[in-house]
PDB file with SEQRES, HELIX, SHEET and CRYST1 records, atoms N, CA, C and O in Angstrom:
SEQRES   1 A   68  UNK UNK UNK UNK UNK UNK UNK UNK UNK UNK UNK UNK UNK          
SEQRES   2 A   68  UNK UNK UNK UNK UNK UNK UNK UNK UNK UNK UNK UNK UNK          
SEQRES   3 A   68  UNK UNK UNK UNK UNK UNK UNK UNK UNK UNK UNK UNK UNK          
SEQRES   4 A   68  UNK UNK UNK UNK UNK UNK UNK UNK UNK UNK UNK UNK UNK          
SEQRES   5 A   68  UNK UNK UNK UNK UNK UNK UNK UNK UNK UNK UNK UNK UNK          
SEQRES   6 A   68  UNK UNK UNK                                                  
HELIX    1 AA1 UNK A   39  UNK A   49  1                                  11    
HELIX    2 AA2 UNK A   50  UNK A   54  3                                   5    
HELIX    3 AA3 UNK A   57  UNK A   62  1                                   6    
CRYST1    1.000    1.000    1.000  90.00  90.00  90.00 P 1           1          
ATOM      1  N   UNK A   1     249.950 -82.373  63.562  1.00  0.00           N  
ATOM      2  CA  UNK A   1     249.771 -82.904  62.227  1.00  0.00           C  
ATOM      3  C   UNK A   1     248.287 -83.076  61.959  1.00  0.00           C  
ATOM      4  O   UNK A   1     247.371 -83.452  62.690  1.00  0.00           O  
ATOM      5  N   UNK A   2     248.319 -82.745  60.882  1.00  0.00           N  
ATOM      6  CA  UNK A   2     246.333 -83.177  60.489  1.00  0.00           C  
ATOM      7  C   UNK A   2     246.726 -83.515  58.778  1.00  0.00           C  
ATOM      8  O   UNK A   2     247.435 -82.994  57.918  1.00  0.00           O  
ATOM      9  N   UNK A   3     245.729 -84.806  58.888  1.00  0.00           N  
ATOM     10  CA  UNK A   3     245.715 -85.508  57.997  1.00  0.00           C  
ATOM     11  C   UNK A   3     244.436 -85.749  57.911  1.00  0.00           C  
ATOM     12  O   UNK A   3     243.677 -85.993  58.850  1.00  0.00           O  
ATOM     13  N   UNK A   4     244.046 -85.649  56.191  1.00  0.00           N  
ATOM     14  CA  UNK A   4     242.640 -86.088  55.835  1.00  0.00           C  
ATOM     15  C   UNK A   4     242.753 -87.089  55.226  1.00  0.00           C  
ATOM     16  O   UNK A   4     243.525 -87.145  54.268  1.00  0.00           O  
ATOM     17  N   UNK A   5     241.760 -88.505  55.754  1.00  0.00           N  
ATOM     18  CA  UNK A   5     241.745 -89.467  54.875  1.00  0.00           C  
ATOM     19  C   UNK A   5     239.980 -89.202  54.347  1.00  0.00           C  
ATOM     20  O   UNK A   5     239.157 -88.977  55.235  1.00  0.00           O  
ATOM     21  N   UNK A   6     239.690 -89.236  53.409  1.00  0.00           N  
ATOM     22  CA  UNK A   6     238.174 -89.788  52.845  1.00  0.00           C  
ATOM     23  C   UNK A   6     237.890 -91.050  52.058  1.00  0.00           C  
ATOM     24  O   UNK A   6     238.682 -91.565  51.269  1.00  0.00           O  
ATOM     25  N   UNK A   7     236.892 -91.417  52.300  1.00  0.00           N  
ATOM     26  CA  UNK A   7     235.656 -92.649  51.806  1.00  0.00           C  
ATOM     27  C   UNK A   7     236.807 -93.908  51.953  1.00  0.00           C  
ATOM     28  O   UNK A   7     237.412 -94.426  51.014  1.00  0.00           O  
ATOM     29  N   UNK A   8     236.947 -94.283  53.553  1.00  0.00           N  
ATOM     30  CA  UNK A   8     237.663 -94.959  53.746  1.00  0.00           C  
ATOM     31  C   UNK A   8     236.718 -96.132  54.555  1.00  0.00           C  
ATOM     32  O   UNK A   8     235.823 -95.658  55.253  1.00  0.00           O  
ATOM     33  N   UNK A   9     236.799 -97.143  54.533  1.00  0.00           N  
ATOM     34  CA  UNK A   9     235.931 -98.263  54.593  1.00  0.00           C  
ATOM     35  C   UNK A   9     236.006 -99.052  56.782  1.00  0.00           C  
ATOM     36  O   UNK A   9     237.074 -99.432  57.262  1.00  0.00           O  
ATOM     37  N   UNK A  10     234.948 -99.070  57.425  1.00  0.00           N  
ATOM     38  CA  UNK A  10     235.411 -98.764  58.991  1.00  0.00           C  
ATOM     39  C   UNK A  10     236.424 -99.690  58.822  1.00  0.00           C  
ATOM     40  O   UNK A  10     237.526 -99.190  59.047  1.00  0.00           O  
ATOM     41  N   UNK A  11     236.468-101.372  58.368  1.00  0.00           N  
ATOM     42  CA  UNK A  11     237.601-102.162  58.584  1.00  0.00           C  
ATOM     43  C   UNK A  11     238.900-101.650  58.222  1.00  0.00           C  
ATOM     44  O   UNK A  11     239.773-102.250  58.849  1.00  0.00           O  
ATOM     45  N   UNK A  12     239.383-100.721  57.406  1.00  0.00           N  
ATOM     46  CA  UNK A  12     240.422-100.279  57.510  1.00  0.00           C  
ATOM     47  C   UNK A  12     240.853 -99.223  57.799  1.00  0.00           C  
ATOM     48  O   UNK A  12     241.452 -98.537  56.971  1.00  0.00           O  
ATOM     49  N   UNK A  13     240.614 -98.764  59.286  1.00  0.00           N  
ATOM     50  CA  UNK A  13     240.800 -97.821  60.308  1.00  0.00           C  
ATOM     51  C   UNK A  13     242.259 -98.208  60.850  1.00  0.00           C  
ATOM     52  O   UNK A  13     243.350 -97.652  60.725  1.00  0.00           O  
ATOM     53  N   UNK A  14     241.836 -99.408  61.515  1.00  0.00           N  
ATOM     54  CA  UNK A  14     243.502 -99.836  62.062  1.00  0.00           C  
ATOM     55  C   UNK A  14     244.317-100.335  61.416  1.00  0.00           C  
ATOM     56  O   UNK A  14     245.174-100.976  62.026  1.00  0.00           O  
ATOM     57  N   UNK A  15     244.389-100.270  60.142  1.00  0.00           N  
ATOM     58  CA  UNK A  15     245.443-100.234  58.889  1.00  0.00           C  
ATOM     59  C   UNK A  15     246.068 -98.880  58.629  1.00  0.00           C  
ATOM     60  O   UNK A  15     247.193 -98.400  58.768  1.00  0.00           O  
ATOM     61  N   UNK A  16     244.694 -98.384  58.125  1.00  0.00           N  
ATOM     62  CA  UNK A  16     245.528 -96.477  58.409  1.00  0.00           C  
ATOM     63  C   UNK A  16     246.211 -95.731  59.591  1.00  0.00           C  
ATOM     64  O   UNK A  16     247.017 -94.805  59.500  1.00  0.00           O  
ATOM     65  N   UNK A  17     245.633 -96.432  60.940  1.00  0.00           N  
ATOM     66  CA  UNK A  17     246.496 -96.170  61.824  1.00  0.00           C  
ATOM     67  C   UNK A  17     247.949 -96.215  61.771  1.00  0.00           C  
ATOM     68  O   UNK A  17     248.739 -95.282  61.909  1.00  0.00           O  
ATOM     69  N   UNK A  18     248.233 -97.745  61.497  1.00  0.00           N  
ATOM     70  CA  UNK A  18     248.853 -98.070  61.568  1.00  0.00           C  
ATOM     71  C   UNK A  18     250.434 -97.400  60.182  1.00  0.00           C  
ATOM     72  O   UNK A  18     251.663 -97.327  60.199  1.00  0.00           O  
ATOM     73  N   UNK A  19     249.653 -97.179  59.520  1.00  0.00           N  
ATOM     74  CA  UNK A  19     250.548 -96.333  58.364  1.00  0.00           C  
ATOM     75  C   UNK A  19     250.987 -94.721  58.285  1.00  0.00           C  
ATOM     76  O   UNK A  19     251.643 -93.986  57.546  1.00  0.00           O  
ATOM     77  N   UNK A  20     250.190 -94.641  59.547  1.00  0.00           N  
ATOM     78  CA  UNK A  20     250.411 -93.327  59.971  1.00  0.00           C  
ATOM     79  C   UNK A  20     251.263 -92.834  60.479  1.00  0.00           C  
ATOM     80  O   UNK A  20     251.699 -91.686  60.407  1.00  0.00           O  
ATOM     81  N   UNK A  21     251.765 -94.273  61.420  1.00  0.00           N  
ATOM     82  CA  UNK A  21     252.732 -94.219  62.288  1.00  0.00           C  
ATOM     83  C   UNK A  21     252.232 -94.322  63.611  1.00  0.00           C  
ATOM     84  O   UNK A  21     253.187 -94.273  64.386  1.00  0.00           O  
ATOM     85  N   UNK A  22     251.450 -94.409  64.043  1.00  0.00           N  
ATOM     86  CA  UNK A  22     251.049 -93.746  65.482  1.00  0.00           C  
ATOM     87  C   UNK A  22     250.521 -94.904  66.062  1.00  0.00           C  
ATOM     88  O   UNK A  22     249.755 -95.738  65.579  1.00  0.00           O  
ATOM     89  N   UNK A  23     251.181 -94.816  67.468  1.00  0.00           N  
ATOM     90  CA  UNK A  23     251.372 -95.600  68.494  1.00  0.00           C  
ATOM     91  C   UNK A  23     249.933 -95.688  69.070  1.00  0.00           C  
ATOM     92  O   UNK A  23     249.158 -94.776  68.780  1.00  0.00           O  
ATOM     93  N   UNK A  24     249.388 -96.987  70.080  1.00  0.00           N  
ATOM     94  CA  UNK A  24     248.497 -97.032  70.668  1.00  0.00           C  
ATOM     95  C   UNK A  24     248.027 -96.353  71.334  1.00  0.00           C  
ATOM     96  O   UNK A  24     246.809 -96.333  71.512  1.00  0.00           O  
ATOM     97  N   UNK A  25     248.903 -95.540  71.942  1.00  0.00           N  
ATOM     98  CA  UNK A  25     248.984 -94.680  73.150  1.00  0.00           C  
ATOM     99  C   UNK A  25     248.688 -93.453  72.724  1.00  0.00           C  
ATOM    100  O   UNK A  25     247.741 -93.013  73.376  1.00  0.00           O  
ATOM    101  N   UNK A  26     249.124 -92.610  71.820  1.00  0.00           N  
ATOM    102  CA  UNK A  26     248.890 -91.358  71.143  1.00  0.00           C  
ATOM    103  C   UNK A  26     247.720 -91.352  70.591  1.00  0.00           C  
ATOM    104  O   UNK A  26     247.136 -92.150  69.858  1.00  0.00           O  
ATOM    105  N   UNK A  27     247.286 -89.729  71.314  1.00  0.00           N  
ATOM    106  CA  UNK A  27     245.781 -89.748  71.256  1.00  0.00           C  
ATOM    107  C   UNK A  27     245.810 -88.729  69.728  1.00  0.00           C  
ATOM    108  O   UNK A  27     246.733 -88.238  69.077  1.00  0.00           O  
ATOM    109  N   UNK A  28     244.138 -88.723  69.563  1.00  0.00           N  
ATOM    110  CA  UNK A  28     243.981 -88.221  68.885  1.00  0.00           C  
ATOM    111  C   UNK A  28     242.454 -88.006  68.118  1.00  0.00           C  
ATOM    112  O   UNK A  28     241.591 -88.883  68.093  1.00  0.00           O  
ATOM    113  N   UNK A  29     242.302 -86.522  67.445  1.00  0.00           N  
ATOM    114  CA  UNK A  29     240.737 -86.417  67.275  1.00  0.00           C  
ATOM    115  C   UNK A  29     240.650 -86.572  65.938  1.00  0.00           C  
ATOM    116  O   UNK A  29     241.218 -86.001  65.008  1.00  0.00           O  
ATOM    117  N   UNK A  30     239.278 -88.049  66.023  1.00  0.00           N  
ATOM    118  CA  UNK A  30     238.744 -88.181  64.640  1.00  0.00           C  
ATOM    119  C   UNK A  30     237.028 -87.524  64.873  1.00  0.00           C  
ATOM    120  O   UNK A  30     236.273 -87.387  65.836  1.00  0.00           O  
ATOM    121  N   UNK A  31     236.971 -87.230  63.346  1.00  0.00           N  
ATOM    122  CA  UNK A  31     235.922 -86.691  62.463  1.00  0.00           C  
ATOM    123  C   UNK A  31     235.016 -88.189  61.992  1.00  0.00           C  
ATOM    124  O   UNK A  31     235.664 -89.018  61.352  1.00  0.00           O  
ATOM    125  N   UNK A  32     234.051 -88.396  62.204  1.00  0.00           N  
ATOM    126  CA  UNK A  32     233.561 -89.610  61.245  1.00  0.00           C  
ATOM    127  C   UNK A  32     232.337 -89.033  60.420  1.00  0.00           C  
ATOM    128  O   UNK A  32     231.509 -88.474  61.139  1.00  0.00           O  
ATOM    129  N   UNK A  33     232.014 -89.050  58.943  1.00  0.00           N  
ATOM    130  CA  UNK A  33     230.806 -88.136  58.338  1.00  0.00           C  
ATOM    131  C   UNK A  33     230.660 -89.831  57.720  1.00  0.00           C  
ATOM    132  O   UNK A  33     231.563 -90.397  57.103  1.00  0.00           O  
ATOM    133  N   UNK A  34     229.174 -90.510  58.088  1.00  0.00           N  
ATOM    134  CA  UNK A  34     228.977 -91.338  57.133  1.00  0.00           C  
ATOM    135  C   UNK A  34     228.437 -91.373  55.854  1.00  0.00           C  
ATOM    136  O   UNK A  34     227.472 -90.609  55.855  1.00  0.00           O  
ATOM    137  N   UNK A  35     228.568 -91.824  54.893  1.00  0.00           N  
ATOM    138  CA  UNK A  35     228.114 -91.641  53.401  1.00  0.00           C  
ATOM    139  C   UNK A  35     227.252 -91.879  52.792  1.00  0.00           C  
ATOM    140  O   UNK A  35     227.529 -93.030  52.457  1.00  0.00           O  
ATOM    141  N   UNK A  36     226.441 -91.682  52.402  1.00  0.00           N  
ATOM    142  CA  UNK A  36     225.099 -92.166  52.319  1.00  0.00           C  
ATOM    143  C   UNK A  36     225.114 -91.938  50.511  1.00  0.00           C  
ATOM    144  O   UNK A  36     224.974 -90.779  50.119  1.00  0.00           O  
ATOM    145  N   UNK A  37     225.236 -92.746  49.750  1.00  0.00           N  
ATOM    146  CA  UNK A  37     225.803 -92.365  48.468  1.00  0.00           C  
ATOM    147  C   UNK A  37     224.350 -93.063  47.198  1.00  0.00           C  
ATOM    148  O   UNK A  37     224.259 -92.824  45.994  1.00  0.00           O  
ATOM    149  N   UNK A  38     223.321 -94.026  48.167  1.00  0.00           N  
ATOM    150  CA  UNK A  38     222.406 -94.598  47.745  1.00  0.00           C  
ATOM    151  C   UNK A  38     221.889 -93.277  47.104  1.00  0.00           C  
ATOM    152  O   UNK A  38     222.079 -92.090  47.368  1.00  0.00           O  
ATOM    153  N   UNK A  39     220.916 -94.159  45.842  1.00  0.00           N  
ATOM    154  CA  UNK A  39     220.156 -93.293  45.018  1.00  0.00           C  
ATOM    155  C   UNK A  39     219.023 -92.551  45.688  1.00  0.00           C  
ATOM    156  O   UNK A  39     218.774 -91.390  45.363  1.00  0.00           O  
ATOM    157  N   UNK A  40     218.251 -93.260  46.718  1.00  0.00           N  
ATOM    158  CA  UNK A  40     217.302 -92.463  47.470  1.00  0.00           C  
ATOM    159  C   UNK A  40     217.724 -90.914  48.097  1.00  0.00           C  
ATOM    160  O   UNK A  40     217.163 -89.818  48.069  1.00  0.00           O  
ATOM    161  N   UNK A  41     219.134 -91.467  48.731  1.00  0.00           N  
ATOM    162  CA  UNK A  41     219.797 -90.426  49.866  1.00  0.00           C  
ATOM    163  C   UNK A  41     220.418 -89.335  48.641  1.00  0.00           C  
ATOM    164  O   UNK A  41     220.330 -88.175  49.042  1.00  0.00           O  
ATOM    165  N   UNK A  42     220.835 -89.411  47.680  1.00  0.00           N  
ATOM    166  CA  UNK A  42     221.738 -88.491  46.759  1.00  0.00           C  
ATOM    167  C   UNK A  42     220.292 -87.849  46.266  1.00  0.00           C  
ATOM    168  O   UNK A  42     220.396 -86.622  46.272  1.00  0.00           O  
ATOM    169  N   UNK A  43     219.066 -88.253  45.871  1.00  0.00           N  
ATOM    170  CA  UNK A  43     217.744 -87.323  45.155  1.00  0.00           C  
ATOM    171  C   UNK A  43     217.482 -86.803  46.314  1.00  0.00           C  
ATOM    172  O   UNK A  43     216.759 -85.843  46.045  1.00  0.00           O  
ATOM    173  N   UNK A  44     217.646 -86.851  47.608  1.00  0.00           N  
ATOM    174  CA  UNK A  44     216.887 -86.214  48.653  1.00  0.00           C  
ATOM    175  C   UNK A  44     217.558 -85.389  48.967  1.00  0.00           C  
ATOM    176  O   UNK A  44     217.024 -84.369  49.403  1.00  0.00           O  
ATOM    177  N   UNK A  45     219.029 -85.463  48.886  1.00  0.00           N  
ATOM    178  CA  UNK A  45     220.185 -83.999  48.865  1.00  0.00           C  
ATOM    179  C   UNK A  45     219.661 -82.983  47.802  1.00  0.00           C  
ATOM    180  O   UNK A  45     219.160 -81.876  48.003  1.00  0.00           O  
ATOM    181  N   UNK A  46     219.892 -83.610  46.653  1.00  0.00           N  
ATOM    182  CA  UNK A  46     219.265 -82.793  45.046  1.00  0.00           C  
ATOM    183  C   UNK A  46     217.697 -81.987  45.194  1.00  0.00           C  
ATOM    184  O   UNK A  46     217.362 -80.988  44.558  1.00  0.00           O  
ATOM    185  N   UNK A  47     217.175 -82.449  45.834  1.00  0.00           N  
ATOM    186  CA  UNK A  47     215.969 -82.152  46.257  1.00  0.00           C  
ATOM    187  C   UNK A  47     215.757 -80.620  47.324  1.00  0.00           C  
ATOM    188  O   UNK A  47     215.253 -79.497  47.312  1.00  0.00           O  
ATOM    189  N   UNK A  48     216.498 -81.498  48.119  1.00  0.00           N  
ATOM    190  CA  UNK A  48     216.560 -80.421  49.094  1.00  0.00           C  
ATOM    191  C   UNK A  48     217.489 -78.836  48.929  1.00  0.00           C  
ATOM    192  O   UNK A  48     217.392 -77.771  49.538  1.00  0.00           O  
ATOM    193  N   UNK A  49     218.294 -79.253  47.926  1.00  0.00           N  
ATOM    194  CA  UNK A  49     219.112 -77.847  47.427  1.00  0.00           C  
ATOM    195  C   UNK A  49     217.763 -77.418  46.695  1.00  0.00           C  
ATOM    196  O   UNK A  49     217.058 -76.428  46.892  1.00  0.00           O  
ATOM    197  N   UNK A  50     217.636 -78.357  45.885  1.00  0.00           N  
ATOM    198  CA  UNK A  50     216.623 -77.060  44.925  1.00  0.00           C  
ATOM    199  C   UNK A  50     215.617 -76.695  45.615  1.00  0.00           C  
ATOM    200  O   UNK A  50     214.911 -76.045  44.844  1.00  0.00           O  
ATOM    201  N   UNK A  51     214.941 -76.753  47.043  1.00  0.00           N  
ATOM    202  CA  UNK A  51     214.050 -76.341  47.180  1.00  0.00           C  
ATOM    203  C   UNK A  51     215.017 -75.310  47.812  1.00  0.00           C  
ATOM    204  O   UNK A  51     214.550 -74.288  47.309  1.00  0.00           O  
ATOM    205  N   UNK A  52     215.738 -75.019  48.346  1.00  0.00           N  
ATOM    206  CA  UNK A  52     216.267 -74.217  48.888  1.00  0.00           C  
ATOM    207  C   UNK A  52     217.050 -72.927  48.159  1.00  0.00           C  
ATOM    208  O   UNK A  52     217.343 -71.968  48.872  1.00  0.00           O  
ATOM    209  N   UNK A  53     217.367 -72.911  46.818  1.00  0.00           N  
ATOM    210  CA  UNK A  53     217.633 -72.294  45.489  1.00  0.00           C  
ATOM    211  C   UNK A  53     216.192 -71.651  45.110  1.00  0.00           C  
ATOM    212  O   UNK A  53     216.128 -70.609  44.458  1.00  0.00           O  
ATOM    213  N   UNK A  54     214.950 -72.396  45.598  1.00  0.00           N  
ATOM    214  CA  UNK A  54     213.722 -71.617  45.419  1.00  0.00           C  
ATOM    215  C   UNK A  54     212.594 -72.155  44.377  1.00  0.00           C  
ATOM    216  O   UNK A  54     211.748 -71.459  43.816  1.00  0.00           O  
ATOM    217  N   UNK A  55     212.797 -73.666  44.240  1.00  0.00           N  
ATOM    218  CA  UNK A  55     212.172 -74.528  43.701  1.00  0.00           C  
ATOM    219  C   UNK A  55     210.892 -75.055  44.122  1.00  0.00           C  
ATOM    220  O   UNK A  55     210.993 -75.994  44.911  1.00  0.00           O  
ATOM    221  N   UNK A  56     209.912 -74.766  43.865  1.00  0.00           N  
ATOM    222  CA  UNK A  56     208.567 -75.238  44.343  1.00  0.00           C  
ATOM    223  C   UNK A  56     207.960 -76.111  43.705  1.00  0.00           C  
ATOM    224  O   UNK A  56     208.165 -76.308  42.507  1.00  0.00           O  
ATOM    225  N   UNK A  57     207.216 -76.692  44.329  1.00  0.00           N  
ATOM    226  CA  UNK A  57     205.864 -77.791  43.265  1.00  0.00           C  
ATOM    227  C   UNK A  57     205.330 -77.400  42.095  1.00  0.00           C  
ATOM    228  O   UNK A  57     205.185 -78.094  41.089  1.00  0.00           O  
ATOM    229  N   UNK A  58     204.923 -75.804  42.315  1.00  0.00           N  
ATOM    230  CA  UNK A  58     204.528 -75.186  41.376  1.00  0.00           C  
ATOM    231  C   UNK A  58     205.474 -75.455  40.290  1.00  0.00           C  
ATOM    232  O   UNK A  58     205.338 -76.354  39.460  1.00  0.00           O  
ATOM    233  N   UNK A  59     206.653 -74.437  40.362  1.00  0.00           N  
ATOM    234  CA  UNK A  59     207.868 -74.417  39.854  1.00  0.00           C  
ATOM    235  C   UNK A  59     208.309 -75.422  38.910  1.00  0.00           C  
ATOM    236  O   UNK A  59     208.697 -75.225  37.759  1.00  0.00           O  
ATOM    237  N   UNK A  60     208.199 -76.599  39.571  1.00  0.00           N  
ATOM    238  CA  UNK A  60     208.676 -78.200  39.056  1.00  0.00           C  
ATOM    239  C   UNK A  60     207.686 -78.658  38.119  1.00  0.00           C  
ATOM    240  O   UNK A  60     208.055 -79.331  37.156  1.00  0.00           O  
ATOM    241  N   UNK A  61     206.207 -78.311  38.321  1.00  0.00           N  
ATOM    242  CA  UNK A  61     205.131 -78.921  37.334  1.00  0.00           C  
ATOM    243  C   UNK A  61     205.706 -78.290  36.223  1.00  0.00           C  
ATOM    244  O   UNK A  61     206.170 -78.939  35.285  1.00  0.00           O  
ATOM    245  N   UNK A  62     205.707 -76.943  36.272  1.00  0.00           N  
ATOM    246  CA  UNK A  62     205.942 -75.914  34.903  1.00  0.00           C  
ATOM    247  C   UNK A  62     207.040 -76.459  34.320  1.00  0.00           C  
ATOM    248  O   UNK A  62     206.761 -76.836  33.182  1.00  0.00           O  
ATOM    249  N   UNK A  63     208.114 -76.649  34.604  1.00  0.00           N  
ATOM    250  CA  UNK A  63     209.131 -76.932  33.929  1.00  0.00           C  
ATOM    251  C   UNK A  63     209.296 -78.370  33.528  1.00  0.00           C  
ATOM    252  O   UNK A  63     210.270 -78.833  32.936  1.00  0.00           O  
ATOM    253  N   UNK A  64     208.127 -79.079  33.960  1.00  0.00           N  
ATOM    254  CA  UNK A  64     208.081 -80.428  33.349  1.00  0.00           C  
ATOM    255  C   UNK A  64     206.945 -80.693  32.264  1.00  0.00           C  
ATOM    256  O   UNK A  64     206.940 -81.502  31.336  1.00  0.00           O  
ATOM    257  N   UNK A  65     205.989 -79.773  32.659  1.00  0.00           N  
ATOM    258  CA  UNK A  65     204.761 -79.953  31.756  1.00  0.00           C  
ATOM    259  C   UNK A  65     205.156 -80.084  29.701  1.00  0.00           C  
ATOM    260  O   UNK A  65     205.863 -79.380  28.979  1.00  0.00           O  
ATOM    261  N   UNK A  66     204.397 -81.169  29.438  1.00  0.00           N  
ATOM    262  CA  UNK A  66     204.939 -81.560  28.098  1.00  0.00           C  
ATOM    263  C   UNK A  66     204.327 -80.377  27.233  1.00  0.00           C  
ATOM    264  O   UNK A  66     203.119 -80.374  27.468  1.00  0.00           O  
ATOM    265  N   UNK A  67     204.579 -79.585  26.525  1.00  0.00           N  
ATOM    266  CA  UNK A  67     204.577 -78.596  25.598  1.00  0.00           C  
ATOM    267  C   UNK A  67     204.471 -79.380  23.910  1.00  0.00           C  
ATOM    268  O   UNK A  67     204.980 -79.015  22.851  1.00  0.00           O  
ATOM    269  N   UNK A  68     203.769 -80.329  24.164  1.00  0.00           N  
ATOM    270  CA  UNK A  68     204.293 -81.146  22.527  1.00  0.00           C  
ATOM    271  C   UNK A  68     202.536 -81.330  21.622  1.00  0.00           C  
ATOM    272  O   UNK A  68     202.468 -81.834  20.501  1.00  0.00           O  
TER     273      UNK A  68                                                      
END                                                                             
């Protein structure tokens, strides 16, 4: 069986266990990805795609520079 739970909070691990059905004894492999959902950590994802899409300093001045 494989079951995905996401953005599930650590204190209720042994709640979901427990609704799962599954005994103390029965093993089993978890995945843990922590979330980092802060405004710093989400511009530094955004960031890092666009430099990687091919976004440069250069790039970024130009398309910000005021034209008015």
């Amino acid at each position: 069986m494989k079951e995905v739970i996401k953005n599930v909070k650590v204190a209720e691990i042994p709640e979901l266990i427990a609704q799962l059905g599954l005994s103390s004894e029965q093993r089993v492999d978890i995945t843990i990805e922590q979330l980092d959902n802060d405004l710093i950590s989400i511009m530094e994802r955004v960031g890092k795609k666009a430099q990687e899409r091919g976004l440069t300093e250069e790039k970024l001045a130009e398309l910000l520079r005021d034209e008015s």
